[in-house]
N, C-alpha and C positions, 0 to 999 in steps of 0.2 A: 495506197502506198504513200503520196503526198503527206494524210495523218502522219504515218508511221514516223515516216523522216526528219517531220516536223516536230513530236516529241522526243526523238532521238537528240536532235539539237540542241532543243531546251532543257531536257538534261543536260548534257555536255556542258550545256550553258549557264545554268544555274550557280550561281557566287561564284563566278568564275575568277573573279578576284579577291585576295586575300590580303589584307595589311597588319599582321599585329603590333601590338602596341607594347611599348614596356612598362610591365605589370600585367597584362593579360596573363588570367588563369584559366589553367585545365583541367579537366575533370576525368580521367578516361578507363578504357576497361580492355584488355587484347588478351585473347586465348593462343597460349603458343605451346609449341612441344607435342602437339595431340598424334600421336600413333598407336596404331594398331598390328601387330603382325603375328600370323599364323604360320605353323608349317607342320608338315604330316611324314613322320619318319617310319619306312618299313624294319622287319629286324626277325630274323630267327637264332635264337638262343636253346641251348640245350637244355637246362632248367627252365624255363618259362614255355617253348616254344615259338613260333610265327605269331607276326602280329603287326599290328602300327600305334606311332607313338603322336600326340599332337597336343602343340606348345601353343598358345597365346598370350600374348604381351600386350597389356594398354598401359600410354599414359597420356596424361593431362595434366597444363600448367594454366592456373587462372590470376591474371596480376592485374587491379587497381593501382590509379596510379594517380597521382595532383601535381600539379608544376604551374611553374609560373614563368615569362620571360621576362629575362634580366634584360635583353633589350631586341630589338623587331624581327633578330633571326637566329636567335637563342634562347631554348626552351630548357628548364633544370628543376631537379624534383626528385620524386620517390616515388618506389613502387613496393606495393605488399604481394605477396606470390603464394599462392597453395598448390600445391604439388602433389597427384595421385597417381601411385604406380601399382599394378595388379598384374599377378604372373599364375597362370596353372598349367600343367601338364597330367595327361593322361594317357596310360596307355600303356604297355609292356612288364604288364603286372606291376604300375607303379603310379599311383597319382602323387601332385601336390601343389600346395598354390601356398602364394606369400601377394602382403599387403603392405606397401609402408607412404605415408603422408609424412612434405613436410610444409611448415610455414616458416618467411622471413621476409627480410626487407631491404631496399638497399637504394641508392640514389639513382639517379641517371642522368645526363645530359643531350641535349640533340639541338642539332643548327640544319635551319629549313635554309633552302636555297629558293631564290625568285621569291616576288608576292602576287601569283596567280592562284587558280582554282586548284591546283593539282601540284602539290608540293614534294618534291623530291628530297631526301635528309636520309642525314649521315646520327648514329646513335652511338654511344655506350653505355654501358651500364655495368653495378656488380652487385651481387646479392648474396646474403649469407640467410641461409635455413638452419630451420631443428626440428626434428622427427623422428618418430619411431615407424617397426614393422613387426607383422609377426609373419611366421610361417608354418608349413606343417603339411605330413604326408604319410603317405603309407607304402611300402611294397612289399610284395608276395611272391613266393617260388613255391617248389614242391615239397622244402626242404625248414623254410622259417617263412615268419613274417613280423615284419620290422613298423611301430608307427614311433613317429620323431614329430616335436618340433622344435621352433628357433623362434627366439627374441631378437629384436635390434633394437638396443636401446642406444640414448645420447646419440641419435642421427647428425651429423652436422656436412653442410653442404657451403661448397664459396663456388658461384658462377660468377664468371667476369666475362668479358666480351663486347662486342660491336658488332655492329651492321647496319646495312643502309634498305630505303623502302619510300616510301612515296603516301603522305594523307592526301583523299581528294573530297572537294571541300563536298558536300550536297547536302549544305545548308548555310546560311549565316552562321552560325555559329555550332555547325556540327562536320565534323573529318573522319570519313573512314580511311582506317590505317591497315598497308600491308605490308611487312616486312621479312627480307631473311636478314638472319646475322649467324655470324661464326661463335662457340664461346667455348671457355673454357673451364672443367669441374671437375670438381675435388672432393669426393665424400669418402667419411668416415665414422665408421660406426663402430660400439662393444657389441658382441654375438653372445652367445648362450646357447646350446645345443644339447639335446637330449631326448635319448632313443631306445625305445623298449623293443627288443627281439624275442619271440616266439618261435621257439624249434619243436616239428613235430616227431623227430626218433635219433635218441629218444627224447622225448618232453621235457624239456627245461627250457631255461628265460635268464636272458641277459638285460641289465643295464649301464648303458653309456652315455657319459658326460663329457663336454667339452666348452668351453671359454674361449675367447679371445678377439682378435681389435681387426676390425678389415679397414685397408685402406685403397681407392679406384680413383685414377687420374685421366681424366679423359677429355677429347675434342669431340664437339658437337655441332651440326648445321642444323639450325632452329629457321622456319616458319610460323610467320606470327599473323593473325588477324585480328581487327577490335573497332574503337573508335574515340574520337578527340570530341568533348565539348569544350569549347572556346568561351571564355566570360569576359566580360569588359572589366579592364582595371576600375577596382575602388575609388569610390569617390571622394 
């Protein structure tokens, strides 16, 4: 037990003070946005029958980033962002799954508070993307069956926001970092849609087209993990 306590401390204890300097550069990497969600829908329908429906959504945000402080308790710089979102559903005579990536870039600022092991800060940041998606599906009754898909091209995305989070140092010159912040996004994309139908009585087949521009304005509370490499200013 003694052992155990004893390295407990010495963690805790390790670079337990921090002094940046100005010029000090960083090097770092945080994963934010990662979600996952399921859900499973019953349903009886006259054409199709009983049955259940189930949705899954992931995404993932990976952002490098470099900075430098302008002076010992203000960090400022850039971050590059890749962005993967994956959606499918199945189930009630109807699957479908869409894919869209994006990548961009955008500055950010942050001011550490104190010069200990365990840094408290305040961030903003904003970022603008570009990317596409595709999509594509199918569903069936007893009467047609319809496969479609959809383009999103010229992706464009603006997040802005803040938030605050805490690096704790556990090394000379390494910080793990964990943050929440609030932000704010705005995407917009051109669509393209088009869907073959299949009618069993009597037999015949449609097709339809459709065009046009989505636009989605939204708030988001974002969780971030990663970590800071610290470099000594140039000599």
């Amino acid at each position: 037990m003694k052992h155990f306590f004893f390295c407990l401390a010495l963690f805790l204890s390790v670079s337990s003070f921090a002094q940046f300097q100005k010029g000090t550069r960083t090097v770092g990497f945080n994963i934010g946005g990662i979600s996952f969600t399921g859900n499973s829908t019953s349903f009886d329908q006259e054409l199709v029958g009983t049955g259940k429906t189930a949705t899954n959504n992931f995404n993932v945000s990976l952002n490098p980033s470099m900075g430098w402080f302008i002076s010992e308790n203000v960090l400022v710089g850039g971050n590059i962002g890749v962005n993967f979102a994956s959606s499918k559903k199945d189930g009630g005579g109807a699957e479908s799954k869409s894919n869209t990536i994006t990548i961009g870039v955008g500055p950010f600022a942050r001011y550490y508070f104190g010069n200990s092991g365990f840094l408290p800060y305040v961030q903003a940041s904003i970022f603008a993307g570009f990317g596409s998606g595709k999509g594509s599906g199918t569903s069936a009754s007893t009467v047609q069956t319809t496969k479609w898909e959809e383009d999103q091209k010229g992706i464009f995305n603006i997040n802005a926001g803040g938030g605050f989070g805490v690096t704790k140092m556990i090394g000379k010159n390494i910080g793990f970092d964990l943050g929440l912040g609030l932000a704010y996004i705005s995407t917009s994309y051109d669509y393209s849609y088009i869907a073959n139908t299949q009618f069993t009585a009597p037999p015949s087949s449609t097709r339809s087209e459709n065009k046009g521009k989505y636009t989605n304005n939204a708030f988001n509370v974002n969780a971030s993990v990663g970590f800071q490499i610290f470099l000594d200013p140039k000599k």
